[in-house]
N, C-alpha and C positions, 0 to 999 in steps of 0.2 A: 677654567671653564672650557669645553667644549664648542664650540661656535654659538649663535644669536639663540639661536632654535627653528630656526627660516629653514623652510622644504619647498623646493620648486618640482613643479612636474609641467611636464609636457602634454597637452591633450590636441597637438597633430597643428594640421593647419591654421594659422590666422586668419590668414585673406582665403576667401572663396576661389575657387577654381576658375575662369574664362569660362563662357557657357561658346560649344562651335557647332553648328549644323552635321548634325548627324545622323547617318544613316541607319533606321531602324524597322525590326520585322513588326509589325501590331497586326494582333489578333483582329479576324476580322465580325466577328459575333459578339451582338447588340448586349449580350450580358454579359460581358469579359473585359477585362480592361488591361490581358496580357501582350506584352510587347519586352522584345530582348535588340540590345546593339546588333548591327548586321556582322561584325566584325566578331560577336560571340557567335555565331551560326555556323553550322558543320554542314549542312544541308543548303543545296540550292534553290529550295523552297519548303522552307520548315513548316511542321504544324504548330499551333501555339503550344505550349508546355504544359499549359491549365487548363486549358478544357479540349485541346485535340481538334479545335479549329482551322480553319486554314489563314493565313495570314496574308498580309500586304505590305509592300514597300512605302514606309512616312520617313520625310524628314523633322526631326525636334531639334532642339536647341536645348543642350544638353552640358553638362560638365565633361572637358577637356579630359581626354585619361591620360595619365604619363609613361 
């Protein structure tokens, strides 16, 4: 025989990430609920990406990146 018949696979993470205060651009238009990490921005004051609004500086509480 060949082994049991048992296949494991990996689907990533177990434990959730640490959520840390982070700094992010959010759209600032009442019909838009766009916002990007500050740390993804090329721009010193980006427009948002979805509707070409102008954005503002929020902090969230967000997942850690590695």
């Amino acid at each position: 025989m060949k082994g049991d018949g048992t296949v494991a696979f990996s689907r990533g993470r177990k434990e959730p990430l640490p959520e840390v205060e982070t700094n992010v651009w959010a759209c600032t238009s009442d019909d838009c609920q766009g916002w990007m990490r500050e740390s993804f921005s090329f721009d010193k004051e980006p427009a948002c990406p979805l509707c070409e609004a102008s954005m503002e500086l929020e902090v969230r509480m967000l997942p850690g990146l590695e």
